[in-house]
C-alpha positions in Angstrom: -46.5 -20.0 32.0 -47.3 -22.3 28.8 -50.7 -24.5 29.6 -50.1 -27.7 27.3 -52.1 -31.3 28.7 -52.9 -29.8 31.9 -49.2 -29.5 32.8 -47.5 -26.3 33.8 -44.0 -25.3 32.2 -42.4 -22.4 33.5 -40.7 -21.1 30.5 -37.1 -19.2 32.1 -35.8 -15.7 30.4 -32.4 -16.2 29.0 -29.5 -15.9 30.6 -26.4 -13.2 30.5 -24.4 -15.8 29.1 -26.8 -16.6 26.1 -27.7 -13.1 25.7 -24.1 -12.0 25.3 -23.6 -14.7 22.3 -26.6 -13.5 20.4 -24.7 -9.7 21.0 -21.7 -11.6 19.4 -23.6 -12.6 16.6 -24.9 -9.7 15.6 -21.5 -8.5 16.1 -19.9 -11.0 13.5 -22.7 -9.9 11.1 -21.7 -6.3 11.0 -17.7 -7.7 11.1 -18.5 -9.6 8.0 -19.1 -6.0 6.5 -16.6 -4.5 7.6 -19.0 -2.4 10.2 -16.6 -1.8 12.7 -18.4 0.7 14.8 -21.7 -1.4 15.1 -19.7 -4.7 15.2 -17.6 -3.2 18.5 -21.3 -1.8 20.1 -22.1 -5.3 20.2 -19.0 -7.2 21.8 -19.1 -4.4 23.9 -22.1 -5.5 24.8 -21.5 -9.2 25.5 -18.4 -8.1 26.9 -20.8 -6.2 29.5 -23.1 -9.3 30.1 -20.4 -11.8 30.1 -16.9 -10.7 30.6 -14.8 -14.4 30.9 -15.4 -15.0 27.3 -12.4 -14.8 25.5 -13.4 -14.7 22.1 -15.2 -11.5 22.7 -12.1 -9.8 22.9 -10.6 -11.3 20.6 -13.1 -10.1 18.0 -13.6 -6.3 19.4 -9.6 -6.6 19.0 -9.5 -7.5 15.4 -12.5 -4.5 15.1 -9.8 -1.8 16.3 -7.6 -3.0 14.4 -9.6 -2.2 11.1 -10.3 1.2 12.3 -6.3 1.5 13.0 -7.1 2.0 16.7 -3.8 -0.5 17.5 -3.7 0.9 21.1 -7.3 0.0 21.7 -6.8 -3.6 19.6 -3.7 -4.0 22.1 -5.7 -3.7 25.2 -8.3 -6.2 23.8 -5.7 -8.7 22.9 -4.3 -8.5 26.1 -7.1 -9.4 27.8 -7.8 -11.9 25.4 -4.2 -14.0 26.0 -5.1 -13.3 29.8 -8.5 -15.0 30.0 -7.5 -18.0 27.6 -3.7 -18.0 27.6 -3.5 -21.0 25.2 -4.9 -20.0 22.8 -3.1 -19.3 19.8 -5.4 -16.6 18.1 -5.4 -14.2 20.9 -1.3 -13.8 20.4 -2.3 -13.3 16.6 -4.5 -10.6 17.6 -1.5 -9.4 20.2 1.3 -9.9 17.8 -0.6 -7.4 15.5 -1.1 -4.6 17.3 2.0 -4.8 18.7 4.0 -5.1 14.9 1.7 -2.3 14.1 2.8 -0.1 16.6 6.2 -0.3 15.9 7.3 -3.1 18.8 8.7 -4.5 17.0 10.8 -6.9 19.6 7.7 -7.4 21.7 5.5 -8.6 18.5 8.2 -10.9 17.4 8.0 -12.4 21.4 4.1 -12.2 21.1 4.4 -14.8 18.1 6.8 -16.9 19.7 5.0 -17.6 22.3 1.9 -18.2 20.6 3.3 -20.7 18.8 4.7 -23.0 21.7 0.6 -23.7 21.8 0.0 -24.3 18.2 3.7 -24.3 16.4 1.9 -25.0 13.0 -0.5 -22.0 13.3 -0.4 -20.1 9.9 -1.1 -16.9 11.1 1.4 -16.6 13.6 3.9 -18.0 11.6 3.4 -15.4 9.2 3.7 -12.7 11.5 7.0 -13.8 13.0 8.1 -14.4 9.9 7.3 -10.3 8.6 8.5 -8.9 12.2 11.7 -10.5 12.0 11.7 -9.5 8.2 10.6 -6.2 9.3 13.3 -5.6 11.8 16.2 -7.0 9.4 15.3 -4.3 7.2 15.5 -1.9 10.2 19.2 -2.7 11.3 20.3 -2.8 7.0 18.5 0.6 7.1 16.5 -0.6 4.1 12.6 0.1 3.7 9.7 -0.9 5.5 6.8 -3.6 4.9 4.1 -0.6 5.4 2.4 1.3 2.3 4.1 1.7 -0.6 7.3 -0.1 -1.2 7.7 0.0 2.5 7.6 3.7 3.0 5.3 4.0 5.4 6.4 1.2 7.6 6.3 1.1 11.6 9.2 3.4 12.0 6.8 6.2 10.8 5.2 6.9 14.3 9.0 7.0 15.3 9.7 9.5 12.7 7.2 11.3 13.7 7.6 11.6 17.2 11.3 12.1 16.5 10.6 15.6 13.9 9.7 18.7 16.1 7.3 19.5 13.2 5.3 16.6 13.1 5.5 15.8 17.0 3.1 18.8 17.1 1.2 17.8 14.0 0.9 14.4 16.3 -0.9 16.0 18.6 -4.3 17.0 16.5 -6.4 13.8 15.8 -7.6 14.2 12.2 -3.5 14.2 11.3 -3.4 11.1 12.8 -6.2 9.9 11.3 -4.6 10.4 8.0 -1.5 8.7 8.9 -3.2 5.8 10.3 -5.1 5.9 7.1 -1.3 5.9 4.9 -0.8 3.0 6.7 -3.5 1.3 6.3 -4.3 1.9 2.4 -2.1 4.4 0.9 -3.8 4.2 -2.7 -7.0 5.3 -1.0 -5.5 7.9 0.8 -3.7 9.6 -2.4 -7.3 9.6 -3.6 -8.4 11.3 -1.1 -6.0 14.1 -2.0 -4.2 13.4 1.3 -1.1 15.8 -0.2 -3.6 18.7 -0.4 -2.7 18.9 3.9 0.9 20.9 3.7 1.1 18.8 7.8 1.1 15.3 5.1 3.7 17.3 2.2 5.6 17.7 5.3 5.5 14.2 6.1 6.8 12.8 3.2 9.4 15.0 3.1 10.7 13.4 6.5 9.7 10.3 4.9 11.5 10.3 1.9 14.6 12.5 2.9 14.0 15.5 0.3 11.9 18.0 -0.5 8.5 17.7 -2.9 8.4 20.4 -5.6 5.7 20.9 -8.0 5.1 18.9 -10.8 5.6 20.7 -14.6 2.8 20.3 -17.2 5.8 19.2 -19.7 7.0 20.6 -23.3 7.7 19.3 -26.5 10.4 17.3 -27.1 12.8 16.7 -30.1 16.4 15.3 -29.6 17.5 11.2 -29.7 18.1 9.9 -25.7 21.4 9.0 -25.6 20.6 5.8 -23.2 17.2 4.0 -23.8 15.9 2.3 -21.2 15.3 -1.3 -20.7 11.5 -2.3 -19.9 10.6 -5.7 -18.5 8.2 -4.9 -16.1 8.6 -6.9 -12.9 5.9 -8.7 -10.9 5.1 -7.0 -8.1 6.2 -8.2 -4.3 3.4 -9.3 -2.3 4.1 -9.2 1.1 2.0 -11.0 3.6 -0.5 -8.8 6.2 0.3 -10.6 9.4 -3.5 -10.3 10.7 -6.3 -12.7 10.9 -9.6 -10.7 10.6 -12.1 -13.2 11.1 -14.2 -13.3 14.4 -14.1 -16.6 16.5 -15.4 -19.7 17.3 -19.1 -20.8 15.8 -18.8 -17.5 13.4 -21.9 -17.9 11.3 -20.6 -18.6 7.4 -19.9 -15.3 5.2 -21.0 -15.3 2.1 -18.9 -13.4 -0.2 -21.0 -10.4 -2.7 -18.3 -11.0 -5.6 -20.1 -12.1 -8.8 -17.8 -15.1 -10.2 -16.6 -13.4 -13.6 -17.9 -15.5 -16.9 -16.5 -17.5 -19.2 -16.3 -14.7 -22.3 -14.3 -12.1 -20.2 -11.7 -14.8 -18.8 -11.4 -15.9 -22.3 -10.6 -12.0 -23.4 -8.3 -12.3 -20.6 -6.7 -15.2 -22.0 -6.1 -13.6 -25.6 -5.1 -10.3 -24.1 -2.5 -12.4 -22.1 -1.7 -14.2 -24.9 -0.7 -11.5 -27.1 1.2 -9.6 -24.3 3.7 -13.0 -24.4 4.1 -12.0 -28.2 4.4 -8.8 -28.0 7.4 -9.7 -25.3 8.6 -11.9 -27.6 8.6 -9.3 -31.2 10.1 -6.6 -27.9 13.3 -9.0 -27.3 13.8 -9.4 -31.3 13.9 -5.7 -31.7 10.7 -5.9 -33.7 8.9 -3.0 -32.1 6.5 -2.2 -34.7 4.9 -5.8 -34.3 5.5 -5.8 -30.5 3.4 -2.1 -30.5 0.5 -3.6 -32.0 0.6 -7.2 -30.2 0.2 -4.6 -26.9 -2.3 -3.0 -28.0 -4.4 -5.6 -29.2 -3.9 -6.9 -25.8 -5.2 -3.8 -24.5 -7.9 -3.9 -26.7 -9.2 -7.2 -25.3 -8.1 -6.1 -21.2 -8.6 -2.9 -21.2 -7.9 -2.1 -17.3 -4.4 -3.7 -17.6 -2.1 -0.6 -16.6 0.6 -3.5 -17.9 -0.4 -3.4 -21.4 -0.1 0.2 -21.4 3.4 0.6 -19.9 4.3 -2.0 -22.3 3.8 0.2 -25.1 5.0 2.7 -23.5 8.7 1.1 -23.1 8.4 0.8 -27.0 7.6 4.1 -27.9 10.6 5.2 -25.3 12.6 2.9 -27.2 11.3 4.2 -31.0 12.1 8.0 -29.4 8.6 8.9 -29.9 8.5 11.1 -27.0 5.3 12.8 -26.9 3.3 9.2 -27.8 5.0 7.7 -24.8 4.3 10.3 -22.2 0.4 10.4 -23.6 0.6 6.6 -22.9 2.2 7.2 -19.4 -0.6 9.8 -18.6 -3.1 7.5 -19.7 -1.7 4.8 -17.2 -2.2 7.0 -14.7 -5.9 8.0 -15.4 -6.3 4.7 -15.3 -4.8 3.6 -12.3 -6.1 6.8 -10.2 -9.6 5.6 -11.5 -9.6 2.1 -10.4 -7.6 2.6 -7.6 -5.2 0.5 -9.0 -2.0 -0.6 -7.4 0.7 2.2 -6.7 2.9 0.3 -8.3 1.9 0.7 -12.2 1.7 5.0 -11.0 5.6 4.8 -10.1 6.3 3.4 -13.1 4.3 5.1 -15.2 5.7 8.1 -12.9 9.3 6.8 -13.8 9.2 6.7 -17.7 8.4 9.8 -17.9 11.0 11.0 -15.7 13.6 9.1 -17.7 11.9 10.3 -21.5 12.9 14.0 -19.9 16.5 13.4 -18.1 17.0 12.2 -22.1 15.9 15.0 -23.8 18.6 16.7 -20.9 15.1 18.4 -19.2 16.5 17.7 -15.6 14.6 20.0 -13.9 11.2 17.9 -15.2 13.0 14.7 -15.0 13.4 15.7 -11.3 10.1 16.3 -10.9 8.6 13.6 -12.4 10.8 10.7 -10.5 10.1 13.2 -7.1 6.4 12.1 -8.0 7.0 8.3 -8.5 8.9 8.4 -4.9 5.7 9.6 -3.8 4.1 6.3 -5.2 6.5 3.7 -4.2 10.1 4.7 -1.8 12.7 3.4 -4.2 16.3 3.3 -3.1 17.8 3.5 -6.8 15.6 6.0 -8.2 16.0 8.0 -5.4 20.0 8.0 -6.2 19.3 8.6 -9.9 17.2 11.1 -9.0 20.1 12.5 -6.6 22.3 11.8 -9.7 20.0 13.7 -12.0 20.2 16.5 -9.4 24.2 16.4 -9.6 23.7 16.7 -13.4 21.5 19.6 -13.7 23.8 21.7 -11.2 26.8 20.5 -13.5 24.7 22.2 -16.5 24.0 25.0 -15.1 27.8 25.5 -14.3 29.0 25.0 -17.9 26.1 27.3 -19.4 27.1 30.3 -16.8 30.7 29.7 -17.4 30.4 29.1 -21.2 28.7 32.8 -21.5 31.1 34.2 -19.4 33.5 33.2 -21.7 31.9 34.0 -24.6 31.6 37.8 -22.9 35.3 38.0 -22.8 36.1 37.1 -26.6 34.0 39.6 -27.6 35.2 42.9 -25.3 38.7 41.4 -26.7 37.4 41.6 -30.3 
């Protein structure tokens, strides 16, 4: 009761309904950090004291999905595209899960119909799009969208469930975990030391169709190459992550923790960028004295650039300075591994020094070392040099046995 003027007011308690939308917005406050475990405790909530509102699911949906529950995010969605089967988001949140969980027909059907309601909705565009991308690339038998260079795509639950092995492995949750965690962020997950499990060596040995060896510590060097390699590094492919994760309807505005990066580093950047073009340019016009030291005053100025560094790299390859180029390569790693830097710049810092042994005719090392850049980033041609390299070695090994046999012989004849 509130007394005001002599006049009663009976002041009501709130409703389910309204609180069920201050339990979503609490939830959207722990989505906006990425809080997935206290963002779900409180849709589940206003799920509980309202269950017709749509959105609800559509937001504890996009919640399993960061935690790689895609069953869980499945269910949601579902219920989601029931309640409110016109809207477009809730096939978005569908499409996902399903892509994710390798149905791959049923996610590309998902977006369809999803965008008979909206057929200019981004998102869903975007997913049919990389499900019908995804499932060319299935039929061609080419790689994957998922982790690195596609090699942990969809088809890896398949794989799994298809090796005896790792159908068992299947079975224990925290091998699961990992997996879902390759999928999700495979540079985190090589952090993490994910290869120290022998169930995850075995993995990407199904993965990658041969078996992982141990990498040598490396030895000096001192013959020419015979072939030198060419070095224009290519950009890398981005490929579009077919999932909207941002909660729905009247979200309250996030506001994003980045600092904006001043004026005096973007101008570093400039330079640095600036003398990477001439150093491209000295690199073309054989110059690769001048195009060394253009690098690494680009360096200089960008320091956490792995580019700058494989740049140099590819011209110490090309002067035959061996042992400067795989300190280089070494040092792109270090730096990659410490700022969880793309994969990419590890495969092909991973690669050159692969290539600086197979020309010194150290197979067995060059083996190893390209074995470790497939770990990095599945690539159809370096795995058929590396097969090639392979070939090689076993060729060697041939002509040295028989060549001492030989030898043998001309001497019990002398």
């Amino acid at each position: 009761l509130v007394f005001s003027n002599f006049k009663v007011h009976f002041v009501g308690r709130m409703t389910d309904a309204q609180l069920a939308q201050q339990a979503k917005s609490r939830g959207n406050k722990h989505f906006s950090k990425k809080e997935w475990d206290l963002a779900i405790k409180e849709y589940s909530e206003a799920i509980d004291l309202d269950p017709t509102q749509h959105a609800f699911y559509s937001n504890r949906s996009a919640c399993f999905a960061g935690k790689q529950q895609y069953s869980r995010a499945l269910t949601d969605a579902e219920k989601c595209v029931e309640l409110k089967p016109d809207w477009p988001k809730g096939y978005s949140r569908k499409g996902l899960a399903l892509f994710k969980l390798g149905r791959l027909s049923d996610a590309e059907a998902c977006y369809t119909e999803g965008l008979k309601y909206d057929a200019n909705n981004a998102s869903l565009k975007e997913g049919l799009e990389q499900t019908q991308q995804e499932k060319e690339r299935q039929k061609s038998g080419g790689p994957g969208v998922g982790g690195p260079g596609g090699l942990f795509g969809p088809d890896m639950y398949m794989k799994i469930q298809s090796d005896p092995e790792l159908r068992e492995y299947a079975k224990d949750p925290t091998f699961m975990q990992k997996v879902n965690m390759l999928m999700s962020n495979p540079q985190q997950a090589m952090q993490l030391g994910l290869l120290n499990d022998p169930r995850m060596q075995k993995l990407f040995e199904v993965m990658l169709g041969m078996k992982l060896g141990t990498a040598p510590t490396g030895k000096d060097m001192a013959e020419e190459p015979k072939v030198a390699e060419t070095t224009n590094e290519p950009a890398d492919e981005q490929i579009p992550e077919p999932m909207d994760t941002t909660p729905d309807e009247k979200e309250e505005p996030v506001i994003s923790e980045e600092k904006k990066e001043d004026i005096e580093k973007l101008e570093r950047e400039k330079k640095a960028l600036e003398w990477k073009t001439k150093g491209n340019e000295l690199y073309s016009e054989k110059k690769l004295d001048e195009a060394l030291e253009a690098y690494q005053k680009a360096q200089e100025l960008d320091p956490n650039k792995p580019a700058y560094l494989l740049n140099q790299s590819a011209v110490l390859f090309m002067q035959k300075k061996w042992k400067d180029c795989l300190k280089i390569c070494e040092e792109t790693i270090e730096l990659c591994r410490s700022k969880y830097l793309d994969l990419k710049w590890t495969f092909k810092a991973y690669k050159r020094m692969g290539s600086v042994f197979e020309e010194q005719g150290e197979f067995s090392q060059a083996i190893q070392f390209y074995k470790k850049a497939l770990i990095e980033k599945n690539d159809r041609q370096l795995k058929k040099k590396s097969s090639n390299v392979t070939t090689q070695k076993e060729k060697s090994r041939g002509y040295s046995i028989f060549g001492s046999r030989k030898s043998t012989r001309t001497q019990d004849k002398r």
